[in-house]
Biopython code that builds the backbone (N, CA, C, O; Angstrom):
import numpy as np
from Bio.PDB.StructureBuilder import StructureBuilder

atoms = [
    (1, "UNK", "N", (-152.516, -69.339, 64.673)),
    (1, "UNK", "CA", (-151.845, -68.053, 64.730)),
    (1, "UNK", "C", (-152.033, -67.447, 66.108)),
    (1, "UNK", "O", (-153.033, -67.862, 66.694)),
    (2, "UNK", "N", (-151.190, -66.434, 66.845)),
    (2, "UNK", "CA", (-150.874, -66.255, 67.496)),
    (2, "UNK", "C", (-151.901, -64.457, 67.406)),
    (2, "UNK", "O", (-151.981, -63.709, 66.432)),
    (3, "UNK", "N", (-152.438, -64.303, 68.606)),
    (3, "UNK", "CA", (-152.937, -63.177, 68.361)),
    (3, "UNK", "C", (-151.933, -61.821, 68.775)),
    (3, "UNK", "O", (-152.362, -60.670, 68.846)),
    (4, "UNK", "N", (-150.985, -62.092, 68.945)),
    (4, "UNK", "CA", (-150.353, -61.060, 69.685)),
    (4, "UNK", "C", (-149.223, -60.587, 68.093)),
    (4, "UNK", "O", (-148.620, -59.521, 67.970)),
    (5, "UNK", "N", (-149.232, -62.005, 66.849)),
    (5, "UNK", "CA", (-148.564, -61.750, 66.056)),
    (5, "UNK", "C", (-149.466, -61.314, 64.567)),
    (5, "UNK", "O", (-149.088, -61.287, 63.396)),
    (6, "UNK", "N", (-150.666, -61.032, 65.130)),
    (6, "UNK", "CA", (-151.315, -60.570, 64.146)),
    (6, "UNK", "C", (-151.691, -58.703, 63.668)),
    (6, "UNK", "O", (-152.511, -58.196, 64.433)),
    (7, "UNK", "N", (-151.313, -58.018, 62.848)),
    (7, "UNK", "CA", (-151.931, -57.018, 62.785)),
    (7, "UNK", "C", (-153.000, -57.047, 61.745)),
    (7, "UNK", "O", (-153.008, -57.336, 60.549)),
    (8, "UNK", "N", (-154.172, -56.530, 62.865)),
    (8, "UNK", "CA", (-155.724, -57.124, 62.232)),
    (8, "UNK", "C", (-155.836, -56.140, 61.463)),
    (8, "UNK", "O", (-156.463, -56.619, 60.518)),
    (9, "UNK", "N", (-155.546, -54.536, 61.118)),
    (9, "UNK", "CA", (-155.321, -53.774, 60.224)),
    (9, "UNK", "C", (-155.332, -54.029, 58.933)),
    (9, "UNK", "O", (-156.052, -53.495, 58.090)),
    (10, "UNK", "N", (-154.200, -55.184, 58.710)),
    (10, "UNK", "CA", (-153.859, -55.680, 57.733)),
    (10, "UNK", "C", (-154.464, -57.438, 57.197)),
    (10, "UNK", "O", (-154.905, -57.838, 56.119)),
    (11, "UNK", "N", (-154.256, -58.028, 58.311)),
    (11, "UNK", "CA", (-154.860, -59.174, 58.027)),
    (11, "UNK", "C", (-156.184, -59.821, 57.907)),
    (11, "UNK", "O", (-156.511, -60.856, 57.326)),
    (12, "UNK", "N", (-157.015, -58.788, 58.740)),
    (12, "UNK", "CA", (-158.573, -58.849, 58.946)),
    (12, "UNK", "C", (-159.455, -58.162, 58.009)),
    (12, "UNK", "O", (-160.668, -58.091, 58.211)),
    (13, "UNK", "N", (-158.744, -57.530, 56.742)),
    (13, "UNK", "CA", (-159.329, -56.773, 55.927)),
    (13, "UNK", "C", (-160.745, -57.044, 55.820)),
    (13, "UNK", "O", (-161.625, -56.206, 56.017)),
    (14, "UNK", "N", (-160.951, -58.429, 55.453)),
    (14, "UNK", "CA", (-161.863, -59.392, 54.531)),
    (14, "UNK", "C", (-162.452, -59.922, 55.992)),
    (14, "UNK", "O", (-163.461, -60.343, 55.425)),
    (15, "UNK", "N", (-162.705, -60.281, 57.437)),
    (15, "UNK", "CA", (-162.997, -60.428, 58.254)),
    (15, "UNK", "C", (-161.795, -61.212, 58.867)),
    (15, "UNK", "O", (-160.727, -61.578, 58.377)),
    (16, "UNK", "N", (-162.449, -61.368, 60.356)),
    (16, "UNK", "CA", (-161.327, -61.990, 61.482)),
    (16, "UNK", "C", (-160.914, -62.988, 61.027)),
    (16, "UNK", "O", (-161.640, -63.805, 60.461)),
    (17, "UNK", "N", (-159.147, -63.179, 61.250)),
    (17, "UNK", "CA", (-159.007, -64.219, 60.741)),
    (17, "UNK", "C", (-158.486, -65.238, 62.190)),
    (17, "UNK", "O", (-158.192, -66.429, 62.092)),
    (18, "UNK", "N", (-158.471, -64.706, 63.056)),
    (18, "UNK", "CA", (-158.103, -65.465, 64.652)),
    (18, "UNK", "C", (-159.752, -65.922, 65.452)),
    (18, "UNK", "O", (-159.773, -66.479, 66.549)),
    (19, "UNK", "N", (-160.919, -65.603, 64.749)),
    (19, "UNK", "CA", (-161.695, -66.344, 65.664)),
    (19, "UNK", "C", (-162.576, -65.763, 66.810)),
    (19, "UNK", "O", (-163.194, -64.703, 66.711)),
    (20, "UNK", "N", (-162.566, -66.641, 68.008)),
    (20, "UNK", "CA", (-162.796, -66.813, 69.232)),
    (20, "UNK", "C", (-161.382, -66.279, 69.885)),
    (20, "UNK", "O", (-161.354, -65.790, 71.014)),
    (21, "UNK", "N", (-160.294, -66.413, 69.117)),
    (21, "UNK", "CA", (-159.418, -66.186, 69.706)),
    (21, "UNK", "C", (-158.641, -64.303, 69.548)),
    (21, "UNK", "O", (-157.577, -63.866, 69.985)),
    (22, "UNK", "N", (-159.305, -63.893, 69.068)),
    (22, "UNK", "CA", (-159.422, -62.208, 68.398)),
    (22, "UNK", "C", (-159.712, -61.558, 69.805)),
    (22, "UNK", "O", (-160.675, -61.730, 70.552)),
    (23, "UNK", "N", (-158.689, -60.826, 69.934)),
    (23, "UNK", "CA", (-158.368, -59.741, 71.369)),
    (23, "UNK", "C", (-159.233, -59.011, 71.125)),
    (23, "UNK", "O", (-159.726, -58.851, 72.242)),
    (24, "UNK", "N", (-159.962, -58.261, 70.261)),
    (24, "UNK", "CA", (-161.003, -56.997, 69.523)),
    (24, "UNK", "C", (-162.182, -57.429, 69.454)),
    (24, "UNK", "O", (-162.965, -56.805, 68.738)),
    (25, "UNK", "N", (-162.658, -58.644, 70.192)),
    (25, "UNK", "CA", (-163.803, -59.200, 70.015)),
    (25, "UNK", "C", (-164.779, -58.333, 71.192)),
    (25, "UNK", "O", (-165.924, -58.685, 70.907)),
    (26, "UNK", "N", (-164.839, -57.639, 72.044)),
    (26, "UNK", "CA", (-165.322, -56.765, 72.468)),
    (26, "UNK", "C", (-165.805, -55.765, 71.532)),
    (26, "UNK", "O", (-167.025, -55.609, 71.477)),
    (27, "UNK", "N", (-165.112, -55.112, 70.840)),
    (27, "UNK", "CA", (-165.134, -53.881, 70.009)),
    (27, "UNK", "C", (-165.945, -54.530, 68.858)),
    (27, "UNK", "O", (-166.944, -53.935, 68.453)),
    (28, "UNK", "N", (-165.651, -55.481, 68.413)),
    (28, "UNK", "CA", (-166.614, -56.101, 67.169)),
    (28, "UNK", "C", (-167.790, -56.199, 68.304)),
    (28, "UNK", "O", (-168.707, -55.481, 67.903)),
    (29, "UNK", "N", (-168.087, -56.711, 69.378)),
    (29, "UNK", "CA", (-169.834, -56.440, 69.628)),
    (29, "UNK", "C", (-170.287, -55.391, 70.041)),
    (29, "UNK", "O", (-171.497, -55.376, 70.265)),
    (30, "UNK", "N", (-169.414, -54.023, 70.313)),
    (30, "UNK", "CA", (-169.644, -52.890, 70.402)),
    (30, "UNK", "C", (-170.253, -52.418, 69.063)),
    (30, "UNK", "O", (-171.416, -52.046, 68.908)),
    (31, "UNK", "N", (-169.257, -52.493, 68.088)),
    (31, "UNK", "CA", (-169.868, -52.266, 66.951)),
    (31, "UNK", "C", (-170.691, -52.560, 66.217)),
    (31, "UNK", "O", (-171.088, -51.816, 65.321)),
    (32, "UNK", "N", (-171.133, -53.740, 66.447)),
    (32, "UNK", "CA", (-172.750, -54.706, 65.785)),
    (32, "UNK", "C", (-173.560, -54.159, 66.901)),
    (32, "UNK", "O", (-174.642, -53.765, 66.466)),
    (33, "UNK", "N", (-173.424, -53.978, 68.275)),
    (33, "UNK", "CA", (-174.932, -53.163, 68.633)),
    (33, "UNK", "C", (-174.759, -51.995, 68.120)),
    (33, "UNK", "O", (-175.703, -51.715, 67.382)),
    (34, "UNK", "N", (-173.891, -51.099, 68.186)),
    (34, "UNK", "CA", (-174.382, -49.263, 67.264)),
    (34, "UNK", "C", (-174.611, -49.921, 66.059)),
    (34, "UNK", "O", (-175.839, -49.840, 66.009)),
    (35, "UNK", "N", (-174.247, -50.562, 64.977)),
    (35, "UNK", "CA", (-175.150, -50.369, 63.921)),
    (35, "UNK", "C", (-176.480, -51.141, 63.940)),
    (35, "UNK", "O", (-177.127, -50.900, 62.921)),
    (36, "UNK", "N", (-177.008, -51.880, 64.667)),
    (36, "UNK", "CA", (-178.229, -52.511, 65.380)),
    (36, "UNK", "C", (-179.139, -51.035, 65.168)),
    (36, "UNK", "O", (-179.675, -50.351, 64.296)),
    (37, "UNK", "N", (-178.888, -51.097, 66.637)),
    (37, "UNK", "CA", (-179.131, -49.988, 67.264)),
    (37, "UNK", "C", (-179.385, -48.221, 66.840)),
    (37, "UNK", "O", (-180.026, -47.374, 67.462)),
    (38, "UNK", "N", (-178.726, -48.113, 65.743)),
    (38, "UNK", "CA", (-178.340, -46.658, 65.178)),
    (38, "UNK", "C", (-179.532, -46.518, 63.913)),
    (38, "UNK", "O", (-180.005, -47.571, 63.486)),
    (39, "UNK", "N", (-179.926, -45.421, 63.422)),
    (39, "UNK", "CA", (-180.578, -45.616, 62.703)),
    (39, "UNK", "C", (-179.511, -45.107, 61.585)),
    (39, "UNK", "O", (-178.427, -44.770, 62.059)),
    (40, "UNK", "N", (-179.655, -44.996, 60.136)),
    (40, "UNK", "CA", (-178.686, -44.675, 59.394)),
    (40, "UNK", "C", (-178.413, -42.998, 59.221)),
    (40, "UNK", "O", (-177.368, -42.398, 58.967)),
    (41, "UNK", "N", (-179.909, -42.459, 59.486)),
    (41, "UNK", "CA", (-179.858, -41.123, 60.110)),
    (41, "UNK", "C", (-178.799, -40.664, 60.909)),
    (41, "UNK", "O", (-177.935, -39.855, 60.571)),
    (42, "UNK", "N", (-178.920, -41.230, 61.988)),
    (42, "UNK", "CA", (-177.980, -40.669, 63.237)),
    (42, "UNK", "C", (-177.056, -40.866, 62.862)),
    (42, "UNK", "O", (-176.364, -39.865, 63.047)),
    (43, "UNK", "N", (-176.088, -42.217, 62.006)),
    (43, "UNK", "CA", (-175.228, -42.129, 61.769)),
    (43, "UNK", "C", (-174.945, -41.625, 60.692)),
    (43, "UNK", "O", (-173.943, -42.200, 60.268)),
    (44, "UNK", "N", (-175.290, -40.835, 59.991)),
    (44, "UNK", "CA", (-174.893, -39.790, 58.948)),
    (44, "UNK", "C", (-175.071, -38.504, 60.035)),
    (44, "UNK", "O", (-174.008, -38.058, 60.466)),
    (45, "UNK", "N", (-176.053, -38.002, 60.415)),
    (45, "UNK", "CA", (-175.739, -36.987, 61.573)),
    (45, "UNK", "C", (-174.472, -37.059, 62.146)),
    (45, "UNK", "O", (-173.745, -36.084, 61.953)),
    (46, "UNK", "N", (-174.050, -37.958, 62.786)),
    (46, "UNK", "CA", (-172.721, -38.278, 63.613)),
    (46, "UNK", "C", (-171.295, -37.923, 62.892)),
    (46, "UNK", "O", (-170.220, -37.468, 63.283)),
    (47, "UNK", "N", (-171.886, -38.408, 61.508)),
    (47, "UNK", "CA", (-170.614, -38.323, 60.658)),
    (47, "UNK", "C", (-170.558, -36.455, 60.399)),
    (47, "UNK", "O", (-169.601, -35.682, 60.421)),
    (48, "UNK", "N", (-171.623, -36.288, 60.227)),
    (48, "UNK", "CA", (-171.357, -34.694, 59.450)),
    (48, "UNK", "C", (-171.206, -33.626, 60.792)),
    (48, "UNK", "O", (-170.893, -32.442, 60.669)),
    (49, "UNK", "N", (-171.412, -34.109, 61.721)),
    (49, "UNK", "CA", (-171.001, -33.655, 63.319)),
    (49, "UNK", "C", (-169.542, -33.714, 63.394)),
    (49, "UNK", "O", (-169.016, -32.964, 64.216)),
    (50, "UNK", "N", (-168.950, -34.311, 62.836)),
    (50, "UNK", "CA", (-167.569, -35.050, 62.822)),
    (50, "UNK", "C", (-166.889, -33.940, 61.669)),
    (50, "UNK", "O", (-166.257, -32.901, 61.862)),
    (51, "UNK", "N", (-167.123, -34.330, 60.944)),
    (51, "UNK", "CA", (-166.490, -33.368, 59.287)),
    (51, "UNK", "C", (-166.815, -31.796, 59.931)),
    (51, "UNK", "O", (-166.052, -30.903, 59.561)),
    (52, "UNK", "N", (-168.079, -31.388, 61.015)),
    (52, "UNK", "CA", (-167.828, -29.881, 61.168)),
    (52, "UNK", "C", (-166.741, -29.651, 62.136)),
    (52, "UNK", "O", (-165.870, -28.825, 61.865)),
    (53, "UNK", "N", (-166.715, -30.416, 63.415)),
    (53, "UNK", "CA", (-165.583, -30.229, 63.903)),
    (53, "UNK", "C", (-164.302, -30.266, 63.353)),
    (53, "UNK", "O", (-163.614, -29.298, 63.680)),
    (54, "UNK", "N", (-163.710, -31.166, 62.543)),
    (54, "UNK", "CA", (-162.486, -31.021, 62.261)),
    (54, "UNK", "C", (-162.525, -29.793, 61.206)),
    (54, "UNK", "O", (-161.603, -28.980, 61.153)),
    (55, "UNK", "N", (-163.572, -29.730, 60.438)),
    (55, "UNK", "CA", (-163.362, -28.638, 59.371)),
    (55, "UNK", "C", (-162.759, -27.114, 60.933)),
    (55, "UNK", "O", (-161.714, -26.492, 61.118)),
    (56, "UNK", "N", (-163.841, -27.143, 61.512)),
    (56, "UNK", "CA", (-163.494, -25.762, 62.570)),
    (56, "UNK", "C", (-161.968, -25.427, 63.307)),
    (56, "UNK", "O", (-161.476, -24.320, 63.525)),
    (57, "UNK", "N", (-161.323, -26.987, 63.651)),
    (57, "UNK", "CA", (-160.333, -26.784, 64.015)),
    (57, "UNK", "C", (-159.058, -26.003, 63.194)),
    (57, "UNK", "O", (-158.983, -25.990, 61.966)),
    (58, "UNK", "N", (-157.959, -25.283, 64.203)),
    (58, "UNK", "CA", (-156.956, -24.431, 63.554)),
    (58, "UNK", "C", (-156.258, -25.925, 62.471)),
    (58, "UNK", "O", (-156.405, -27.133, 62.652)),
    (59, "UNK", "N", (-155.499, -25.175, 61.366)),
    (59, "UNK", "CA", (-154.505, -26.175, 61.222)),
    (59, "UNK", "C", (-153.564, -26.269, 61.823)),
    (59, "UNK", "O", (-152.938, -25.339, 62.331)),
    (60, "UNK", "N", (-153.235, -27.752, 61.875)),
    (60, "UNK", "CA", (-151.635, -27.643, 62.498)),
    (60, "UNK", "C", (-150.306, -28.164, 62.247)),
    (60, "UNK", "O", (-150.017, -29.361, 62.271)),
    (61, "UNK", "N", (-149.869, -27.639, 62.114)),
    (61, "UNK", "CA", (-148.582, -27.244, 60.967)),
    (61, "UNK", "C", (-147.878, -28.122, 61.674)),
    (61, "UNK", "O", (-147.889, -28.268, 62.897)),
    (62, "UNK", "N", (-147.136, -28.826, 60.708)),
    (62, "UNK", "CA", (-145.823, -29.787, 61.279)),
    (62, "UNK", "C", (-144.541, -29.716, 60.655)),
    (62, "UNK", "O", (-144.268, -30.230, 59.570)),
    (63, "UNK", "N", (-143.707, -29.011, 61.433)),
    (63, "UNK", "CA", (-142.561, -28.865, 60.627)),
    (63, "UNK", "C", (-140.812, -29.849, 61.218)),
    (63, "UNK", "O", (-140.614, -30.210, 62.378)),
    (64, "UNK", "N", (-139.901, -30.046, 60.139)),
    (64, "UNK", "CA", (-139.139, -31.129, 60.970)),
    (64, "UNK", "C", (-138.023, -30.648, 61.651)),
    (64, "UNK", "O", (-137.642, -29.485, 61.516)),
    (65, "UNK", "N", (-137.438, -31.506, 62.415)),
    (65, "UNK", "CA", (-136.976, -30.843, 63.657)),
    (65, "UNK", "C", (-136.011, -30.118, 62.680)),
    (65, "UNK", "O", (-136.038, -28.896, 62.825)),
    (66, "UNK", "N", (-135.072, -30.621, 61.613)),
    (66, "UNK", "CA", (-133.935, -29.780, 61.074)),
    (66, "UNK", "C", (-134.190, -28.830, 60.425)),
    (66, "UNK", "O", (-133.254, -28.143, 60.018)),
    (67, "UNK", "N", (-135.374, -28.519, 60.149)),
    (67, "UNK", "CA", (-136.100, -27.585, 59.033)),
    (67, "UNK", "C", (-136.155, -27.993, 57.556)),
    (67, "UNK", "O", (-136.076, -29.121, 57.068)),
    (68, "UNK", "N", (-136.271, -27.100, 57.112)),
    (68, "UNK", "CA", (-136.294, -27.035, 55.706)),
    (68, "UNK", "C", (-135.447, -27.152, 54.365)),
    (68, "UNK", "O", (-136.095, -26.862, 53.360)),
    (69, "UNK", "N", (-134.471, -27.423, 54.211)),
    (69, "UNK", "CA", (-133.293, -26.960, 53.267)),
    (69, "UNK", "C", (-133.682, -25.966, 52.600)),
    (69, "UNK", "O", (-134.804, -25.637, 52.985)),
    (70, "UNK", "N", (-133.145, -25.064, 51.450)),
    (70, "UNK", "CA", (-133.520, -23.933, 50.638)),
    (70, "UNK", "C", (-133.967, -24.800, 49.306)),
    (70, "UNK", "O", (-134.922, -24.537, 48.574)),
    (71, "UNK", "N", (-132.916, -26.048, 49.152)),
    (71, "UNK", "CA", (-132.668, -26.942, 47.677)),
    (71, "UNK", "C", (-133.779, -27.970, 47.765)),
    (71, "UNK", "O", (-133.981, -28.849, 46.928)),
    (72, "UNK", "N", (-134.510, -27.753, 48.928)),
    (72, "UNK", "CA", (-136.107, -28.768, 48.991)),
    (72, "UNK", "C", (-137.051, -28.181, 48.352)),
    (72, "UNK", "O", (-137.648, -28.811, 47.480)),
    (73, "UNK", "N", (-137.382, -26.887, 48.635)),
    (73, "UNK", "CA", (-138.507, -26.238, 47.999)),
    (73, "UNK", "C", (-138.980, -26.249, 46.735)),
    (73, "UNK", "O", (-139.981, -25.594, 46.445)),
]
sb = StructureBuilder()
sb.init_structure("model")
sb.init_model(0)
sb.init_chain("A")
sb.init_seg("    ")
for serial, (resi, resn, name, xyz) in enumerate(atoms, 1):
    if name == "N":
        sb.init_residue(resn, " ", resi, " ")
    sb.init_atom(name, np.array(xyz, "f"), 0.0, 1.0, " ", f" {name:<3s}", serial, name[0])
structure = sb.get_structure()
């Protein structure tokens, strides 16, 4: 398989399925040293650091370019 025709999203659920040959193979040893490395502490800290920021942020409203109809609501 072709790595350029793979979306690992979808196909890598269950682990890599391209190998040595996996473009993201950087990021997979990024990610095995932080969880090495991390204690499970910090990364629950990190996470709930995470959930306060987005909780703080405004919402933001997305509306479509044609609007609304009246017969949608």
């Amino acid at each position: 398989m072709e790595p350029a025709q793979i979306d690992c999203a979808v196909s890598c659920v269950n682990g890599c399925v391209l190998g040595d040959q996996c473009p993201n193979l950087e990021y997979k040893e990024q990610a095995s040293k932080f969880v090495q490395e991390t204690s499970l502490d910090d990364m629950i800290a990190i996470a709930e650091e995470a959930i306060r920021k987005k909780a703080m942020q405004t919402p933001q409203w997305v509306f479509p370019e044609d609007g609304i109809a009246p017969d949608e609501l």
